[in-house]
BADO-45088 format. One record per residue (C-alpha): residue in three letters; x, y, z. Coordinates in Angstrom, 2 decimals, m for minus. Layout:
! residues N
   rest      east     north        up
    ALA         X         Y         Z
...
***
This chain:
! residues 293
   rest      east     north        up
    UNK     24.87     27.08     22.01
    UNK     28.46     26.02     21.01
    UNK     29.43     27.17     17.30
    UNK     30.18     23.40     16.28
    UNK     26.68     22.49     17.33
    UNK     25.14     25.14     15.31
    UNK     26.92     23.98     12.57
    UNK     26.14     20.33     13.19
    UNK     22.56     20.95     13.23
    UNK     22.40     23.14     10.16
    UNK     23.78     20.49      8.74
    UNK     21.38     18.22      9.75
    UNK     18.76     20.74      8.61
    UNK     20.44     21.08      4.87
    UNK     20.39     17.10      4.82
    UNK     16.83     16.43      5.64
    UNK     15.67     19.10      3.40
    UNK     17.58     17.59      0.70
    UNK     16.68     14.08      1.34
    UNK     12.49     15.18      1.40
    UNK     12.78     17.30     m2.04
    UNK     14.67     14.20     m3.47
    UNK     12.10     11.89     m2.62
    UNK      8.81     14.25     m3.41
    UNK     10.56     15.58     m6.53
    UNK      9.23     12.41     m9.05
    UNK      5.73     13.18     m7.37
    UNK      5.77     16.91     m8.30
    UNK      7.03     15.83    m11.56
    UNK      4.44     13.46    m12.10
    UNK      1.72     16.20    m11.31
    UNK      3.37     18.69    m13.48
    UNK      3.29     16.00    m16.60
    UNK     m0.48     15.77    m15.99
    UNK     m1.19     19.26    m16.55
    UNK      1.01     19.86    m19.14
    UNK     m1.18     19.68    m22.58
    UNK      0.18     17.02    m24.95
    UNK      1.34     18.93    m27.05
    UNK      3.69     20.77    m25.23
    UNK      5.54     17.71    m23.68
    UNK      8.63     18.05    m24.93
    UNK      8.19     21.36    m25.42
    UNK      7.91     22.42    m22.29
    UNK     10.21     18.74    m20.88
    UNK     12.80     20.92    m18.89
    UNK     10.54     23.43    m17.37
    UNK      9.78     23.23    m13.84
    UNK      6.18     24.18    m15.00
    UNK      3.90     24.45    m18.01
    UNK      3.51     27.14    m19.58
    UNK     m0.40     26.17    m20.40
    UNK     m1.54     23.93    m17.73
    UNK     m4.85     22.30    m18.33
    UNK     m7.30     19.72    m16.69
    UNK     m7.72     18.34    m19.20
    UNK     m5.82     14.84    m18.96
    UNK     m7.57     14.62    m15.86
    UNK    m11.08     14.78    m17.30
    UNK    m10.33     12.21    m20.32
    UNK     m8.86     10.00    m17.62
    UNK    m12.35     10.11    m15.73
    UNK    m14.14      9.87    m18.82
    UNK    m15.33     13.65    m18.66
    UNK    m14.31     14.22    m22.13
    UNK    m15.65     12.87    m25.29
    UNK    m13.65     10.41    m27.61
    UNK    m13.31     13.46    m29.85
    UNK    m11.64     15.66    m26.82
    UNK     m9.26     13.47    m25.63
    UNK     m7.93     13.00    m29.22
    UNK     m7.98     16.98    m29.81
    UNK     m5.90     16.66    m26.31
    UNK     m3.34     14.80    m27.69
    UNK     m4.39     11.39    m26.04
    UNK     m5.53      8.16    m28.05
    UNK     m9.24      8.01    m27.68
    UNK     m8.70      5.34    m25.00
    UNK    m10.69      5.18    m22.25
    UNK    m10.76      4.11    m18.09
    UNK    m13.43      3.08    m16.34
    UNK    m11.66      4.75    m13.07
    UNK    m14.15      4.54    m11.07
    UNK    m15.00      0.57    m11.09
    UNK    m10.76     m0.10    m10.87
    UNK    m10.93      2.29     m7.93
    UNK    m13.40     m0.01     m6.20
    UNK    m11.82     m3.14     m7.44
    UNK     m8.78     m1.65     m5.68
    UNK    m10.32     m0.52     m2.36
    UNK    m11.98     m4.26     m1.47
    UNK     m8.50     m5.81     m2.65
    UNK     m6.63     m3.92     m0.41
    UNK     m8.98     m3.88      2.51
    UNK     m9.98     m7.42      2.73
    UNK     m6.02     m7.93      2.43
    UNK     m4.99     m5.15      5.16
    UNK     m8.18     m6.30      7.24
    UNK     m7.90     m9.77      7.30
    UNK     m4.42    m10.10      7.40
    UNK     m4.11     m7.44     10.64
    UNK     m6.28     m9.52     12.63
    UNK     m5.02    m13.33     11.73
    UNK     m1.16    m11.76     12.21
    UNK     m2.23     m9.97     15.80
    UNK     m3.73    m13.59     16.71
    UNK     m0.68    m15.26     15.65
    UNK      1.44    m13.05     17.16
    UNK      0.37    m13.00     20.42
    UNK      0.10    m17.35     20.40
    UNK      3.91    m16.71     19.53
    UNK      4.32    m14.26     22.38
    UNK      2.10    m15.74     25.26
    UNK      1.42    m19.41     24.51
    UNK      3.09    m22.46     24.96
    UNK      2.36    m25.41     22.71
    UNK      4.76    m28.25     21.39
    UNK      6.69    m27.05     18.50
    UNK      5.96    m23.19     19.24
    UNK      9.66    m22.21     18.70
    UNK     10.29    m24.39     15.73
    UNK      6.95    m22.80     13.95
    UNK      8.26    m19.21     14.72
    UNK     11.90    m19.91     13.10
    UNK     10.51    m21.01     10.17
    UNK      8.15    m17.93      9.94
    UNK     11.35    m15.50     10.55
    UNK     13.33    m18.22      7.48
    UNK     10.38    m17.46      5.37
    UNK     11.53    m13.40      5.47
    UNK     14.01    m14.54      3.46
    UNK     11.91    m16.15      0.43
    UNK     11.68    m13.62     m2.58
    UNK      7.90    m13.35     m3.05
    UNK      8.45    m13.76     m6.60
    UNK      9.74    m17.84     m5.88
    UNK      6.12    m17.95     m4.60
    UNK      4.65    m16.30     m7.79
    UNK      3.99    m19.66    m10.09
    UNK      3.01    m21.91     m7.45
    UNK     m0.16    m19.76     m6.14
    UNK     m0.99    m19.12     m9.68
    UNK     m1.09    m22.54    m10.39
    UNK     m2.96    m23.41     m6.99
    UNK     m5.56    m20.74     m7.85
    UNK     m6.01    m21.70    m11.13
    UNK     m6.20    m25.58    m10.19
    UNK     m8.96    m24.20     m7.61
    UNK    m11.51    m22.77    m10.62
    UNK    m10.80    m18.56     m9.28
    UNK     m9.22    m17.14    m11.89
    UNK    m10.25    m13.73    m12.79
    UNK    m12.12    m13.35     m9.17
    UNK    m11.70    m11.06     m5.93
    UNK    m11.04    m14.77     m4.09
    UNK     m8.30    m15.59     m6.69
    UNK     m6.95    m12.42     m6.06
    UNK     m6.66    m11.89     m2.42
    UNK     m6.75    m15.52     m1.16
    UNK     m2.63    m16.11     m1.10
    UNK     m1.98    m12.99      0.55
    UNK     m4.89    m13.34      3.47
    UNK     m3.55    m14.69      6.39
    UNK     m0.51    m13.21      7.15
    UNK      2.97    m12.33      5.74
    UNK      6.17    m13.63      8.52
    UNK      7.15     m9.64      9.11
    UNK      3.82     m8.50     10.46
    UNK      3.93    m12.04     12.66
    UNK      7.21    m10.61     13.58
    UNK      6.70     m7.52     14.27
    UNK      3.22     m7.88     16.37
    UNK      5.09    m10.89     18.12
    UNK      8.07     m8.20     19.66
    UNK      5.41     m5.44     20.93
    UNK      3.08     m8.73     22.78
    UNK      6.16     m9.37     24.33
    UNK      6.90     m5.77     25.56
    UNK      3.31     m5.52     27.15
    UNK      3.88     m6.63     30.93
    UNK      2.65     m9.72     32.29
    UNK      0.66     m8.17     35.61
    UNK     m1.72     m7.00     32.68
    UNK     m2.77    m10.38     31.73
    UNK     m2.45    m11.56     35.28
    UNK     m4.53     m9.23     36.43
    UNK     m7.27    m10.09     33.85
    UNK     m6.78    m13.90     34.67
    UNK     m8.02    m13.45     38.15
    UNK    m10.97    m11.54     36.80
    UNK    m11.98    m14.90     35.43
    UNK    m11.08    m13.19     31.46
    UNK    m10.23    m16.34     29.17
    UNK     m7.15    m15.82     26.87
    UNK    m10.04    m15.10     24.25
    UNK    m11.89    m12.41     25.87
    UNK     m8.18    m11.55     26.73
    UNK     m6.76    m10.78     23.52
    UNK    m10.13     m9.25     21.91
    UNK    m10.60     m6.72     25.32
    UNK     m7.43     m6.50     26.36
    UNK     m4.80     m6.72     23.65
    UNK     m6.40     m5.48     21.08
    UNK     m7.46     m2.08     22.72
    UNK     m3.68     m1.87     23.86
    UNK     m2.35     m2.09     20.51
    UNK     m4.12      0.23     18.15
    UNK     m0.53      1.97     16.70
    UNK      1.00     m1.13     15.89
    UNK     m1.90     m2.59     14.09
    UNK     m2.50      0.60     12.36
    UNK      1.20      0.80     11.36
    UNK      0.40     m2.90      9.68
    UNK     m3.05     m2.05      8.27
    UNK     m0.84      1.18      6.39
    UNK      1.86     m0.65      5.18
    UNK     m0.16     m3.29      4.11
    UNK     m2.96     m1.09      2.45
    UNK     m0.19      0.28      0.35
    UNK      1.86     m2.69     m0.44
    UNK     m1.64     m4.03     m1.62
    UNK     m2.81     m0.53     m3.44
    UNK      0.86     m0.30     m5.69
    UNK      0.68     m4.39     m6.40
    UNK      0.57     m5.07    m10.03
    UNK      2.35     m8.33    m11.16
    UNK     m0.13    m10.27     m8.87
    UNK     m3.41     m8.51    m10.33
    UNK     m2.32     m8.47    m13.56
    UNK     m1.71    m12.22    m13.19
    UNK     m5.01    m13.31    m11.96
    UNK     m7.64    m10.63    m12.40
    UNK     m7.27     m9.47    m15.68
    UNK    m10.93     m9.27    m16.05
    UNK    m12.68     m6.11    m16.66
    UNK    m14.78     m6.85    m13.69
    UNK    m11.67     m7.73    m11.48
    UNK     m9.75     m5.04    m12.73
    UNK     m7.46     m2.77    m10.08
    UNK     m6.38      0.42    m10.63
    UNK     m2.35     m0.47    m10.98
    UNK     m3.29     m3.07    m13.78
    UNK     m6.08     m0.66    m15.83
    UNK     m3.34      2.07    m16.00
    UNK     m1.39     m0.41    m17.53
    UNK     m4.13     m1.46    m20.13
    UNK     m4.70      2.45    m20.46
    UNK     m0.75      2.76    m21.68
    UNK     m0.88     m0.12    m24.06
    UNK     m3.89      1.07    m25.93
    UNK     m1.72      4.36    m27.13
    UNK      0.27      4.34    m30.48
    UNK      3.53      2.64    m29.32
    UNK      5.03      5.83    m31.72
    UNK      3.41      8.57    m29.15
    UNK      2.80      6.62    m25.47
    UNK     m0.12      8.61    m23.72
    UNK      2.24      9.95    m20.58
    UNK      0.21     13.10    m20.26
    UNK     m3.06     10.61    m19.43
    UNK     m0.52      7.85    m17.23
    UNK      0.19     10.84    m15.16
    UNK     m3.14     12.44    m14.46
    UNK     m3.91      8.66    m13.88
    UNK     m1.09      8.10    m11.83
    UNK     m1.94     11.05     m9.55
    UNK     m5.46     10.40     m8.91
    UNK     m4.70      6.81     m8.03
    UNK     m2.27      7.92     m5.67
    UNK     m5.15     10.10     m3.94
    UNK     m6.99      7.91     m2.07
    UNK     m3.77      6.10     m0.14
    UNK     m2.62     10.01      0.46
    UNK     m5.57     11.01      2.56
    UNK     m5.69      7.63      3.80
    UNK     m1.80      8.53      5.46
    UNK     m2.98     12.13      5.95
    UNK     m5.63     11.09      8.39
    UNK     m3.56      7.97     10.37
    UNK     m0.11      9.32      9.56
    UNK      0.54     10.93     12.85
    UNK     m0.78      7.72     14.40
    UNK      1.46      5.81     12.54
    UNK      4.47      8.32     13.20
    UNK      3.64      7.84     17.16
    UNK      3.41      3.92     17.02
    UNK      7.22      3.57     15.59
    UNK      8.03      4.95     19.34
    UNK      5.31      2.42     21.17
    UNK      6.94      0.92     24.48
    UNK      3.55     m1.43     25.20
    UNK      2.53      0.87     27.84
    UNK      2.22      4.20     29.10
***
């Protein structure tokens, strides 16, 4: 192998590792403030880690420890009822990832396949609407839900966000077109109606770019706060994002509970990390999808 090669390549190596520690560094942080006592926060604020690491944040967090405990910890007494948010947070992002998948796949492939008057005109303002901030659209659903009687519910909550968002259209729209006609054809002279077409056909064909959606959108939907916050402030509509968030305020604004926010903060990150350990090589094969193999 040529010297100037090696080099290149080393240098790629050096670059990548730098780039991945940059990126997981806050995370490691953020697990090494949760099991650092409070105590020795700033005692301990520019080593890499504790010198008494403890549970124990993560226990007052999950309501393991008794009012008295979490105050002997260092925390403020303040509670989260973890579990419920974490629930709360699962059906909000799954109805949203679910439903969303499935009515952007159908629109998709009506964008790809299907000729109707105005089809092209429809599409360009989808692709325009990329270029809406979401927060224009912020006031205007929370007036429309609130004129519609569902504040403080799931429905409230996950009813602007349902149908589809104009990249996902997008983005199922481009691999539809890359799957070859004699497929459909083929399945036409079967007697298969576009219906039975897309559901048996389609569908089956596209499993990494729908489950590259479902992802993204399960954690756009798992990190949303303004949204929740917004509408479901409710204890009984609570997410996980938003009851941190209570959890922080309920501290003395003269000693903020970041010990607790972390342990918090990494447990609520849990359930979206096994969720990308178990699809994340899926997901890493779909970016490289050519419709067919």
């Amino acid at each position: 192998m040529p010297s100037g090669l090696k080099i290149g390549r080393r240098a790629g190596w050096i670059v990548l590792i730098a780039a991945v520690v940059v990126t997981l560094f806050p995370f490691y942080w953020m697990v090494r403030t949760a099991l650092t006592p409070a105590a020795d926060l700033y005692r301990d604020a520019a080593a890499l880690w504790p010198h008494n690491p403890t549970m124990i944040n993560f226990k007052r967090v999950l309501g393991f420890a008794t009012t008295e405990e979490a105050r002997a910890a260092g925390g403020s007494g303040a509670r989260i009822d973890f579990l419920r948010y974490t629930i709360n947070s699962v059906v909000y992002s799954g109805l949203i990832a679910g439903v969303q998948t499935f009515c952007c796949a159908m629109a998709g492939y009506a964008f790809a396949r299907l000729r109707f008057p105005g089809r092209d005109l429809a599409f360009g303002v989808i692709i325009a609407a990329l270029m809406v901030p979401p927060i224009f659209t912020l006031l205007p659903n929370f007036v429309l839900v609130k004129q519609l009687g569902i504040l403080n519910s799931m429905q409230g909550m996950v009813l602007p966000s349902l149908l589809m968002t104009p990249f996902a259209v997008f983005f199922l729209r481009q691999f539809f077109l890359s799957i070859p006609r004699d497929v459909e054809e083929a399945a036409t002279l079967e007697g298969i109606d576009p219906w039975g077409m897309f559901w048996r056909i389609i569908l089956p064909m596209s499993r990494g770019p729908l489950i590259t959606i479902g992802l993204t959108t399960i954690v756009w939907s798992w990190k949303d706060y303004l949204w929740p916050l917004l509408v479901g402030r409710g204890e009984q509509t609570r997410v996980l994002t938003v009851g941190l968030g209570v959890f922080l305020q309920q501290s003395p604004n003269r000693a903020p509970d970041w010990t607790g926010l972390m342990a918090g903060s990494v447990l609520s990150v849990v359930p979206v990390l096994v969720l990308l350990l178990f699809l994340g090589r899926r997901l890493v094969q779909s970016l490289n999808f050519s419709g067919l193999k």
